[in-house]
N, C-alpha and C positions, 0 to 999 in steps of 0.2 A: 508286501511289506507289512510288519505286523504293526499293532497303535503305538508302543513307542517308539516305533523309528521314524514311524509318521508325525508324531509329535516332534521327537529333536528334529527333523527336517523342517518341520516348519516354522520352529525356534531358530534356527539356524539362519533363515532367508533374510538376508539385510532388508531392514528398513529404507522404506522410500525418501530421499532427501536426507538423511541423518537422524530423522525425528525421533526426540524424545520427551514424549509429551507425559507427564506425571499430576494427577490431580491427587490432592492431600486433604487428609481430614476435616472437615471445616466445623465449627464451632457451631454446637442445638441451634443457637439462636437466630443462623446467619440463613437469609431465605436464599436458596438457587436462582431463584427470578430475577436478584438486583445484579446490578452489573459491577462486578467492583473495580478500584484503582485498576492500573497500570503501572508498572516502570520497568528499567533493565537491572539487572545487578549481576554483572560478569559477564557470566559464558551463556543465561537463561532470561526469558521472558517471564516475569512475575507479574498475577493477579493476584491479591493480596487483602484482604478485610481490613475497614477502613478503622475499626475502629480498635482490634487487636494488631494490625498489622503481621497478622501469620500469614502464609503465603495458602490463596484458593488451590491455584495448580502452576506447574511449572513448565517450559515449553524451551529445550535446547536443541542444536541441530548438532550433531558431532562435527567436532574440527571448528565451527564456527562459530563464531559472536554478533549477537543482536547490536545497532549503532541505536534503533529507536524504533519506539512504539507508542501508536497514538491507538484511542477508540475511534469506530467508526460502524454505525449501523449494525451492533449488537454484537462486534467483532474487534477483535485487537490486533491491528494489521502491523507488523513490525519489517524493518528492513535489516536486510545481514550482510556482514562485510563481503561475501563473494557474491552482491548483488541479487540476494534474493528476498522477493518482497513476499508475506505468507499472513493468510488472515484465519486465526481461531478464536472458537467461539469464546466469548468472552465472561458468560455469567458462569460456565461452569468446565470451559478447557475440554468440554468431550470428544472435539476434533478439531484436527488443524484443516478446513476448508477445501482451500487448493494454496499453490504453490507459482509465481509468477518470476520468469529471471530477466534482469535488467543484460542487454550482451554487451559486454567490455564497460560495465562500471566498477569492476571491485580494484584494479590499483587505481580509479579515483579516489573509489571513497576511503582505501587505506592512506590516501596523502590527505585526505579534506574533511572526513566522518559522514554523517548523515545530516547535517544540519540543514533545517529548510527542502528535503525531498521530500518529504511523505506530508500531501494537501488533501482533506476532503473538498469533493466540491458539489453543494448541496446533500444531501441524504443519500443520495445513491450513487457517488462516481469518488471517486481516490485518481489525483495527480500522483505522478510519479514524473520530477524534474529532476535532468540532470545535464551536463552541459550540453549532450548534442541533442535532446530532444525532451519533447512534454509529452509523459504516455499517460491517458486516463482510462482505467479499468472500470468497471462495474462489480460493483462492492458483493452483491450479493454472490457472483460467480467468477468473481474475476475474469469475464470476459471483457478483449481489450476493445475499445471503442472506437477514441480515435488517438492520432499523433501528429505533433506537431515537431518538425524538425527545428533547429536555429537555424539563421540566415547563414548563407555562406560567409565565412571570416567570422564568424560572431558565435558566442556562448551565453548560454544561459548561467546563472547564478544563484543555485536554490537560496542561499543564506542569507538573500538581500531578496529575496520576495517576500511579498505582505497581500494581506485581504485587507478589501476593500467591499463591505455588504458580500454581495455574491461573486462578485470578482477576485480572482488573484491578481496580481502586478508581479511582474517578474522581472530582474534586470536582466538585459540582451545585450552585453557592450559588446563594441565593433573593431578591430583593428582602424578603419578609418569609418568614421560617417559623419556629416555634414549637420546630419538631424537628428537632436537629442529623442525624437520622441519615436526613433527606431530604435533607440533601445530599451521599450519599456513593452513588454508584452501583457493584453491582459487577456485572460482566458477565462471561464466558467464549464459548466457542466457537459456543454455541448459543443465545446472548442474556443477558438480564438474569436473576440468579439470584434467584429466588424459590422457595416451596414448591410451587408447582403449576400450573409451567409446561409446557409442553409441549415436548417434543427436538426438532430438527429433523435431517433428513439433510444433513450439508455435502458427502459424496460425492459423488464425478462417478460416471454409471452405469459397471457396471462394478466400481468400487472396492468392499471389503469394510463392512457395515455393521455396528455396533458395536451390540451392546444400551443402551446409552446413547444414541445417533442412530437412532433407529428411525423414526423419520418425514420423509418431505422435505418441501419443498416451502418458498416465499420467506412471511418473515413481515412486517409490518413492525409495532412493540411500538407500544400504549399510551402516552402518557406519564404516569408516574405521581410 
């Protein structure tokens, strides 16, 4: 095959996930190193200079639209309406990460949006709530950690949770329960807090371990 047909063939080979990721001119002044805004606007992920508001780079998936994008540990992790959550880099858009899919959340989030599912928790782990379950990823790789399913009868409520210090609180209501304070979930970086649970390591190898994460390895929780 001669070089261009080698070329249009490789032009030709669809894109992984939809991705159309475009970084744009940025202004002498503006340094690569700083991490700029966030938002959504339409069908694309926008980082944007804070102080002209022109957009760094752009980040669309074909067919589909972003509900929300937060930062988190040098990455701008966005959720999309067919339930897929994608972390790119954030100071200058030079790649989209990896690519993480929620199964059978998009006709939720088409009846409900994104509001209240995308949580850091501490510096290196991202919540991902939805009503049948809490998945926390590790930010650096989006490797999943652990999960926590709802009770039987019961849902979670991304859009009524709140942090508290290092805790999330998540609502859990019940078709029946007796005890207000089963439906109040609180989690952190390493899962559901309880008295006697076990830590897990979120570290990628390599990375420094805390006496507090002393142990790795994926868990996925009980529903209790």
């Amino acid at each position: 095959m001669t070089a261009p047909l080698l070329a249009t063939a490789h032009q030709a080979r669809p894109v992984p996930y939809g991705d159309r990721l475009t970084v744009h001119a940025v202004h002498a002044r503006v340094e690569h190193a700083t991490r700029p805004p966030l938002r959504t606007r339409g069908a694309v992920v926008e980082a944007y200079d804070g102080g002209s508001g022109r957009p760094r780079w752009t980040y669309a998936r074909e067919g589909r639209r972003p509900l929300v994008v937060i930062p988190a540990r040098g990455d701008a992790i966005a959720l999309w309406d067919d339930g897929m959550v994608t972390a790119t880099v954030r100071a200058d858009g030079s790649a989209v990460r990896w690519h993480r899919g929620l199964p059978g959340a998009a006709p939720w989030l088409a009846a409900h949006g994104g509001a209240g599912v995308l949580w850091t928790l501490g510096p290196r782990m991202l919540a991902v709530v939805t009503p049948q379950r809490v998945a926390a990823y590790r930010i650096a790789d989006g490797d999943l950690r652990w999960v926590l399913p709802a009770r039987r009868g019961c849902a979670f409520e991304p859009a009524r949770a709140v942090r508290n210090g290092a805790a999330l609180l998540i609502a859990q209501p019940c078709a029946a329960t007796d005890e207000w304070t089963g439906e109040i979930v609180a989690v952190d970086d390493v899962g559901r807090i309880t008295p006697d649970r076990t830590p897990l390591g979120n570290e990628r190898r390599g990375e420094r371990h805390s006496a507090e994460h002393a142990h790795a390895g994926k868990v996925v929780a009980r529903p209790r």
